[in-house]
C-alpha positions as CSV (number, residue, x, y, z in Angstrom):
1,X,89.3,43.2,18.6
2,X,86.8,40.6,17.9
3,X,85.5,39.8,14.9
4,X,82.1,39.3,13.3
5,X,81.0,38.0,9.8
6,X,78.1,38.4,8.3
7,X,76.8,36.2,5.5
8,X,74.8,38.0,3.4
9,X,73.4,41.9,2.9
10,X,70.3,41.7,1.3
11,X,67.2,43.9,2.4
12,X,66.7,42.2,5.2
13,X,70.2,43.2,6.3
14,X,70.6,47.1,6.2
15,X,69.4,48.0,10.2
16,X,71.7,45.2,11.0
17,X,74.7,46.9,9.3
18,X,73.5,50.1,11.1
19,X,73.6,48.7,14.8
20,X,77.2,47.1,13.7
21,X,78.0,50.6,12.4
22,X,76.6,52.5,15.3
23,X,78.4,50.2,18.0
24,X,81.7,48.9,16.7
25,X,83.9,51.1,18.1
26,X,82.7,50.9,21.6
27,X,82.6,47.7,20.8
28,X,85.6,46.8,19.6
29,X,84.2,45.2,16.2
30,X,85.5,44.2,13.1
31,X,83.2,43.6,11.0
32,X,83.3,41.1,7.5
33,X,80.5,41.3,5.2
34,X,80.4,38.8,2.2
35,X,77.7,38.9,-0.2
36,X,77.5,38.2,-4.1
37,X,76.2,42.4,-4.4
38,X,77.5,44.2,-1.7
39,X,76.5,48.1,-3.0
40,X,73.7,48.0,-0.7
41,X,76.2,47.4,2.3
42,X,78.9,49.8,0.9
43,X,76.4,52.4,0.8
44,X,75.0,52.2,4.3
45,X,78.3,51.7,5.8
46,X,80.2,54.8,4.1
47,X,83.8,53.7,4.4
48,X,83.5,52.7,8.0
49,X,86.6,51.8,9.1
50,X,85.9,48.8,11.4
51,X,84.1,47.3,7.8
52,X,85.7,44.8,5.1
53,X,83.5,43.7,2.0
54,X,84.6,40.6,0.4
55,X,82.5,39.1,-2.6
56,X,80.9,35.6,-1.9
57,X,79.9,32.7,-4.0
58,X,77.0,31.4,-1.5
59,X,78.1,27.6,-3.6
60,X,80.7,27.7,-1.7
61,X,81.6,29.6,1.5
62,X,85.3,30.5,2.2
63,X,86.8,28.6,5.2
64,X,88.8,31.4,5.7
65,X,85.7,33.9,6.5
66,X,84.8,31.5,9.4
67,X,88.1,30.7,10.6
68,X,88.7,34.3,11.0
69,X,85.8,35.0,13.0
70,X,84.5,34.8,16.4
71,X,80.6,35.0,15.5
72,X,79.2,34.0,12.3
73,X,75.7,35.7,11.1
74,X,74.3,33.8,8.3
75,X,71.5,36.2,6.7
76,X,72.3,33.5,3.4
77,X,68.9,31.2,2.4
78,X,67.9,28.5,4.5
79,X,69.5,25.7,3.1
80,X,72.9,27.5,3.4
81,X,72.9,26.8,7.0
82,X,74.0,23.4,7.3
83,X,77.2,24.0,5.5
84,X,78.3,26.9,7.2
85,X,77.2,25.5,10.5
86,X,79.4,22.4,9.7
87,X,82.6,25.3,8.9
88,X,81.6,26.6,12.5
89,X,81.8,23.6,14.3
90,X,85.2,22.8,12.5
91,X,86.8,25.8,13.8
92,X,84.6,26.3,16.6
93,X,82.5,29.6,16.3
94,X,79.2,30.4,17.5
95,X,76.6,31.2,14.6
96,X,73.5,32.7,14.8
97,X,70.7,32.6,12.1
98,X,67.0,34.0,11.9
99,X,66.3,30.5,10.3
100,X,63.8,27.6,11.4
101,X,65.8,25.1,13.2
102,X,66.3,22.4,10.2
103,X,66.2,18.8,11.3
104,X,69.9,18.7,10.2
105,X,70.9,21.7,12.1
106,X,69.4,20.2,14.9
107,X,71.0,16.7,15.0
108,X,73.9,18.6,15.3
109,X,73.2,19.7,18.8
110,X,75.2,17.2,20.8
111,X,78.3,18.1,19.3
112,X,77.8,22.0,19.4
113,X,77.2,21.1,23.1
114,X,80.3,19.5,23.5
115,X,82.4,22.2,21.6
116,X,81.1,24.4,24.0
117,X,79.3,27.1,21.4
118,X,76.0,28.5,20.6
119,X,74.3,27.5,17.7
120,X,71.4,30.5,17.8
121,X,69.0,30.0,15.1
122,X,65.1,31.6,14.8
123,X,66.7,34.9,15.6
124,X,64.9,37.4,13.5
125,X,61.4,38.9,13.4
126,X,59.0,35.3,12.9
127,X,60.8,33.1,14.1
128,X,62.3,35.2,16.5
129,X,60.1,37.7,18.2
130,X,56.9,35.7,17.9
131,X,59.3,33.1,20.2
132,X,60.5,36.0,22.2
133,X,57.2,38.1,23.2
134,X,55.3,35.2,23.7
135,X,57.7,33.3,26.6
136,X,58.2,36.4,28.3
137,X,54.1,37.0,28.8
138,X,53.9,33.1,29.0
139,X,56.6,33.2,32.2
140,X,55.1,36.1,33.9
141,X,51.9,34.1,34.0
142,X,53.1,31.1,35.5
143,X,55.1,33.2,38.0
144,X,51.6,34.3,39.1
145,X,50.0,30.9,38.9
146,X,48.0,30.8,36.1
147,X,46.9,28.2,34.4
148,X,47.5,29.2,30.6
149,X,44.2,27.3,28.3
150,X,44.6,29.0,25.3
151,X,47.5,30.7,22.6
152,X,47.0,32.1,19.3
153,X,49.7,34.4,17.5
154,X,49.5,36.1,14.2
155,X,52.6,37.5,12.6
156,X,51.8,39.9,9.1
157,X,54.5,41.9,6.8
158,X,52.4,44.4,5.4
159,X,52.5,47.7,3.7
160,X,52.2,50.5,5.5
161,X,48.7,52.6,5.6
162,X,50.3,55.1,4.0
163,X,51.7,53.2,1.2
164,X,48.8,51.2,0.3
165,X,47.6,52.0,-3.0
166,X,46.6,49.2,-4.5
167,X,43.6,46.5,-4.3
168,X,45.3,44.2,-2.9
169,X,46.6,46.0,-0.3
170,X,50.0,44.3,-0.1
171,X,53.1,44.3,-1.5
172,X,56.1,42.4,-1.4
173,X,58.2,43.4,1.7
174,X,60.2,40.1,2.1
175,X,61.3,36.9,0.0
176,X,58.5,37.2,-2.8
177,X,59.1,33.5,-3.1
178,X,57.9,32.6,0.6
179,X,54.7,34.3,-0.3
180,X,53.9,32.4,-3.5
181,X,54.2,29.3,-2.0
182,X,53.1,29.7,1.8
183,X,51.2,26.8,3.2
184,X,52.3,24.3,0.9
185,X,53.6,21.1,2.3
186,X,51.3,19.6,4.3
187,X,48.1,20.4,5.9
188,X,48.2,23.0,8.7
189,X,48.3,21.5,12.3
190,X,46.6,23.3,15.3
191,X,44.6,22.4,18.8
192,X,41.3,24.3,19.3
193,X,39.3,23.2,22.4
194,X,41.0,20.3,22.7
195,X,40.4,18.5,19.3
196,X,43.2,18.5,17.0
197,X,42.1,20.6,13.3
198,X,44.0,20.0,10.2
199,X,43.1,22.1,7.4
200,X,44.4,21.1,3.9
201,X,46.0,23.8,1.5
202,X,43.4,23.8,-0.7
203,X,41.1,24.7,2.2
204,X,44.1,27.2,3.7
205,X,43.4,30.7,2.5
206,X,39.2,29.7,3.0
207,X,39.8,29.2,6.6
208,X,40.7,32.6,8.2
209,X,39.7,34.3,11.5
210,X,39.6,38.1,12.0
211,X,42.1,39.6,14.0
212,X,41.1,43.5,15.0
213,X,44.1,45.7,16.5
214,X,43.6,48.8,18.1
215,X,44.1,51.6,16.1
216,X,45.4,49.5,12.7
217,X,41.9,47.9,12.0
218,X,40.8,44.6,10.9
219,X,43.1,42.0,9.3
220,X,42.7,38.3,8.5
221,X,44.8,35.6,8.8
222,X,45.5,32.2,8.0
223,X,47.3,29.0,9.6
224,X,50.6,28.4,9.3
225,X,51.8,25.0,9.1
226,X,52.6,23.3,12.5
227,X,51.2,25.1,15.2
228,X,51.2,22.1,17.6
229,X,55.2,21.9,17.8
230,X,55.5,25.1,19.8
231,X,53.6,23.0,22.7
232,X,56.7,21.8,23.2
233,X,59.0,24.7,22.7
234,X,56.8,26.8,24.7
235,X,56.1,24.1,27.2
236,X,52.2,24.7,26.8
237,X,51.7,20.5,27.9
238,X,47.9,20.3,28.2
239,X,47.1,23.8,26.4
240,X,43.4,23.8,25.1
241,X,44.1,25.9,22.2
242,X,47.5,27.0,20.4
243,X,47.3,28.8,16.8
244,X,49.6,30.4,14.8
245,X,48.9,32.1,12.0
246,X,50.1,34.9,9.0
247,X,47.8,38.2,8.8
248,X,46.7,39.7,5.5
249,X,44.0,42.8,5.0
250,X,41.0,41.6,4.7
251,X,40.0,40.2,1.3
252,X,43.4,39.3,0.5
253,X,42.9,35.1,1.4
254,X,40.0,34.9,-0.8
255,X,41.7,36.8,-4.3
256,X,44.5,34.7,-3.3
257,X,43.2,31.6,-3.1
258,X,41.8,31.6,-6.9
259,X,45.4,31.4,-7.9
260,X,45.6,28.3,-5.6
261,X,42.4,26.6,-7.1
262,X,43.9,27.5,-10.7
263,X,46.9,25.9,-9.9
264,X,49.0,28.3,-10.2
265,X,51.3,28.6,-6.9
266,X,52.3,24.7,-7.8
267,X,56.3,24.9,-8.2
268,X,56.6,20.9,-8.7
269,X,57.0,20.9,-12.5
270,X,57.6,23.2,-15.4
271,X,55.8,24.6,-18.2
272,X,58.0,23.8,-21.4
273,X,58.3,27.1,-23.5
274,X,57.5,28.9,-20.8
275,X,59.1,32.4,-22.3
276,X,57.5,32.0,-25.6
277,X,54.2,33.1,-23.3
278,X,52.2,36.2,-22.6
279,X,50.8,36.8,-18.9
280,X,47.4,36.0,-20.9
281,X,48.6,32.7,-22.0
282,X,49.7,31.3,-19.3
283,X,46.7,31.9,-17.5
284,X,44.8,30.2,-19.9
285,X,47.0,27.4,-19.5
286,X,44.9,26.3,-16.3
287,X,41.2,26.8,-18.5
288,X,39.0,24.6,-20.2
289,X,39.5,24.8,-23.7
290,X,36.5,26.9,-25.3
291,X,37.7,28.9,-29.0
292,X,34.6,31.1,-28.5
293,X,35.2,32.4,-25.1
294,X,37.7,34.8,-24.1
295,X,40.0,33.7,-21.0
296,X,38.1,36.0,-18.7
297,X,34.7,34.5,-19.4
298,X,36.2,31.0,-18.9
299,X,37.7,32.1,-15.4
300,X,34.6,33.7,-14.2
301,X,32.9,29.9,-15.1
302,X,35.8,28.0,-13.8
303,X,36.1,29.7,-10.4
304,X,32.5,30.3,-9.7
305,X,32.6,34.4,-9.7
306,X,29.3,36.5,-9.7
307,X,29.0,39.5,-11.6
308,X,29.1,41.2,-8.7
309,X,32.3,39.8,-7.5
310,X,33.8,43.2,-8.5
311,X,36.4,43.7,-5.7
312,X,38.0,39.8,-6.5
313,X,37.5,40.9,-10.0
314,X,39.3,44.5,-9.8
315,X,42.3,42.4,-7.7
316,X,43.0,40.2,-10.6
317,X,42.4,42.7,-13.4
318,X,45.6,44.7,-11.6
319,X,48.0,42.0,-11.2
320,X,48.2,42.0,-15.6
321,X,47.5,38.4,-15.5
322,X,44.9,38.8,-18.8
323,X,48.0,40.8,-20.4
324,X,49.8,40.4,-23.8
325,X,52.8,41.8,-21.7
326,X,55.6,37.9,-22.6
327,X,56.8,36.0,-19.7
328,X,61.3,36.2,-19.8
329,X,61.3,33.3,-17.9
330,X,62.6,30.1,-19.5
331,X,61.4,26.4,-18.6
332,X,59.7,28.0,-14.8
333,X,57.5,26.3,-12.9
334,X,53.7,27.9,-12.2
335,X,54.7,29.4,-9.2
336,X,57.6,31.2,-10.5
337,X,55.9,32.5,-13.2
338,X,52.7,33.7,-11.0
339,X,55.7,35.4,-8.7
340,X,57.4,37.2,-11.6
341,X,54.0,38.7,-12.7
342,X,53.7,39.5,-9.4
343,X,56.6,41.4,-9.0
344,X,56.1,43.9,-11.8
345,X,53.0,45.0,-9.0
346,X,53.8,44.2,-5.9
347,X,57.3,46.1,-5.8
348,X,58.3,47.5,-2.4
349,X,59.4,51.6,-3.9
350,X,62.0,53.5,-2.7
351,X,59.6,55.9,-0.7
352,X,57.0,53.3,0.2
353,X,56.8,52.0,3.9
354,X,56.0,48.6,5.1
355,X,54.5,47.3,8.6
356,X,54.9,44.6,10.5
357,X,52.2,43.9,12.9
358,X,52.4,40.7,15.1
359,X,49.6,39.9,17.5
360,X,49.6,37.1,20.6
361,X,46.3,36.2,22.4
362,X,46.2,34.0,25.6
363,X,43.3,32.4,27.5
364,X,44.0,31.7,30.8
365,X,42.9,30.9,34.5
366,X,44.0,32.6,37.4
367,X,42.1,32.9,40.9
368,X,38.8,30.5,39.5
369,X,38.6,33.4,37.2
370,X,38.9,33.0,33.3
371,X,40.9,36.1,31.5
372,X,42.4,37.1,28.3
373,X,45.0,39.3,27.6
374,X,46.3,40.2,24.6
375,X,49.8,41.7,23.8
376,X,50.9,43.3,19.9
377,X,53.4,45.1,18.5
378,X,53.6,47.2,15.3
379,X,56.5,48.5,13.6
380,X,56.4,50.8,10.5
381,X,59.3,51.4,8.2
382,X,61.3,54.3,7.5
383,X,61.4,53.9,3.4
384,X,62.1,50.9,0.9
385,X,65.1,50.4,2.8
386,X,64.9,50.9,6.5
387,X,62.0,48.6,6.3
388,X,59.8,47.5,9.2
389,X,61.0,43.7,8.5
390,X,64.7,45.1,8.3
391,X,64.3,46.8,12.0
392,X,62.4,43.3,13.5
393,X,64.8,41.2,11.7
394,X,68.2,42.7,11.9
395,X,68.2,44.3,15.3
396,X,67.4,41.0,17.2
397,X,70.1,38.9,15.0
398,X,72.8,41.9,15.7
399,X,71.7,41.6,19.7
400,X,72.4,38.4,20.2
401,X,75.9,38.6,18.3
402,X,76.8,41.6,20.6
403,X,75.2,38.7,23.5
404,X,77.5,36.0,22.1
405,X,81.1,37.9,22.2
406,X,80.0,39.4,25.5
407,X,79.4,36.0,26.8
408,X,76.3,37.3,28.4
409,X,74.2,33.1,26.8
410,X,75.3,30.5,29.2
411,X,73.4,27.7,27.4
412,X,75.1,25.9,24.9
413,X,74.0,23.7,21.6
414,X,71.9,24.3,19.1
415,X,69.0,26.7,20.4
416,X,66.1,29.8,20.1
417,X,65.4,32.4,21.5
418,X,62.9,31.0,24.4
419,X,65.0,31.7,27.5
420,X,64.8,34.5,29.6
421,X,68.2,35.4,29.7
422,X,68.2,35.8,26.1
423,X,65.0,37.4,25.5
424,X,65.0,39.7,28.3
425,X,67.6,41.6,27.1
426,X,66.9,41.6,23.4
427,X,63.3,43.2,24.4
428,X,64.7,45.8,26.8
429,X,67.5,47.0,24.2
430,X,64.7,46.7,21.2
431,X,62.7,49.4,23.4
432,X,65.4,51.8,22.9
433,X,64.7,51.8,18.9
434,X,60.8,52.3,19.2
435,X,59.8,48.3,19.1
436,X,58.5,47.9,22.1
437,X,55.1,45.4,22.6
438,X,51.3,46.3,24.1
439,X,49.8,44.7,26.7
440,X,45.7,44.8,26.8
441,X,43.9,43.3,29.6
442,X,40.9,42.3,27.8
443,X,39.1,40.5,30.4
């Protein structure tokens, strides 16, 4: 029997637990899951008998859980990582993550070499995927001889047509937090013609290009953060262009960006009293001071809106932020309390579906001919738990564990998914569960 542990059964979890359900016997799995709520788990797994549910304090892992194991899945937050990957060095176990690579994670690459394990991180949906789709059209054009002068990828987690009933057209279908305060950090880094472009975050959401995909419509999205590091993980050297970027529906980046001119996705300091508030209040909090105006006069000043302005206007007017409704939140910074408004709206229901939608467009030269190809996929949920980001999350993660205790990764240290003998097989078994990319020959 070999053994796998998972760290962590939230949302983003429950396909994962699926595919670990629907192959451990074959398999020969056991499988540990550890998590501070573990109903959700319990509940999809039915008293499978190859499962074991032990309650976890994420402040401090149990030795014992890695010791135990011969893969560790850490679906934990972010700055979890480094510890546990420490415990798995220890004891030597592999451990995959669908984490960014952390500059501490990587500086640990030499060792992990040396204790001969994998260290997969960027395993999920973005990064994962986006890493995953993109080398596999990026080989296959250099295996004809093209000449690759352009790269721009857009990943979005949406709500499904169906299920998209209110002005904003979004709700939240992963970590609400990551939402509120996306783009902060630096300005965002990308190549276009040649000339470097930095766009600042109070610029970010003012900046956006239109993205149309067959059959799904327009969307718009905004730069991420570093676009120019994945020159070197894609090996793009002398690339013209190379933009990545997050997809909203259209209108979204402009609504959103009042809350950014206001002030109010800032999470460096807190607003003393903070649950003493109403939604009202604390927007007002961000206003000139006026006693004859009312708080939505003063923001229709402040932030330059027309009369006419009447689809930003309806967007605000639903999220309750001119409500008497109090803030519960003590001591919070903006950005937590513009998140906890948010999330009396923006809730993901039991029968609503998301979508993922995630888009690549290349530029290149083959023959003395310029082309462009684009390649997309788009994966809708089944309900509020077998989401869309559950599927493009979990079933990559689980793949690669089944990879790792099948020894079927021959590179070692602390990596992603941008080889082909990783990716090809991830994308080949994905096709089997209805996530499968298109390719468009464009010109």
């Amino acid at each position: 029997m070999k053994h796998i542990v998972l760290l962590g059964a939230g949302r983003s979890s429950s396909v994962l637990l699926e595919y670990f359900k629907e192959h451990a016997v074959a398999q020969q799995w056991e499988i540990t899951v550890a998590d501070l709520s573990l109903e959700l788990a319990m509940d999809i797994v039915q008293g499978h008998s190859s499962f074991r549910f032990i309650d976890l304090n994420v402040n401090n892992v149990k030795e014992e859980l890695v010791r135990v194991a011969d893969v560790v899945i850490s679906m934990l937050p972010a700055n979890c990582h480094l510890e546990i990957a420490q415990l798995c060095l220890k004891y030597k176990k592999n451990l995959v993550t669908a984490s960014y690579v952390s500059p501490e994670m990587m500086a640990m690459d030499a060792e992990v070499k040396a204790a001969g394990l994998v260290f997969m991180n960027e395993a999920g949906l973005d990064p994962g995927l986006d890493h995953m789709s993109a080398m596999k059209i990026i080989d296959e054009l250099r295996a004809q001889g093209a000449i690759i002068h352009g790269f721009e990828s857009f990943c979005g987690g949406l709500i499904a047509p169906e299920s998209d009933s209110n002005p904003w057209r979004y709700k939240f279908t992963w970590n609400p937090r990551n939402v509120i305060v996306a783009g902060q950090g630096g300005a965002a880094k990308f190549l276009q013609e040649g000339s470097y472009k930095y766009i600042p975050y109070h610029k970010l959401f003012r900046r956006t290009e239109v993205i149309d995909v067959e059959g799904y419509g327009k969307f718009e999205g905004y730069a991420n953060r570093d676009s120019l590091k994945y020159i070197d993980i894609y090996g793009l050297h002398g690339i013209k262009t190379i933009f990545r970027g997050t997809l909203r529906r259209l209108g979204f980046c402009r609504a959103w960006d009042l809350f950014v001119q206001l002030g109010m996705t800032d999470d460096s300091y807190q607003i003393t009293d903070s649950d003493k508030m109403t939604h009202r209040q604390f927007i007002n909090l961000f206003l000139a001071y006026n006693k004859h105006d009312s708080v939505e006069l003063k923001l229709k000043y402040y932030l330059k809106l027309e009369q006419d302005d009447v689809d930003i206007w309806e967007k605000l007017e639903y999220t309750g932020i001119f409500s008497n409704e109090r803030i519960t939140l003590k001591n919070a910074s903006p950005a937590q309390i513009l998140q906890h408004i948010l999330e009396k709206k923006w809730q993901l229901n039991q029968n609503d579906k998301d979508m993922i939608i995630l888009f690549h467009r290349f530029n290149y030269k083959i023959n003395n001919e310029m082309k462009e190809l684009h390649s997309y996929l788009v994966v809708e949920g089944d309900d509020g738990h077998k989401t869309a980001m559950a599927k493009t999350v979990g079933l990559p993660v689980a793949i690669v564990a089944k990879m790792l205790l099948n020894g079927d990764i021959k590179n070692r240290g602390v990596l992603v998914p941008v080889e082909q003998e990783v990716y090809a097989p991830i994308l080949l078994e994905l096709k089997k569960y209805g996530i499968h990319f298109i390719d468009k020959q464009i010109i």
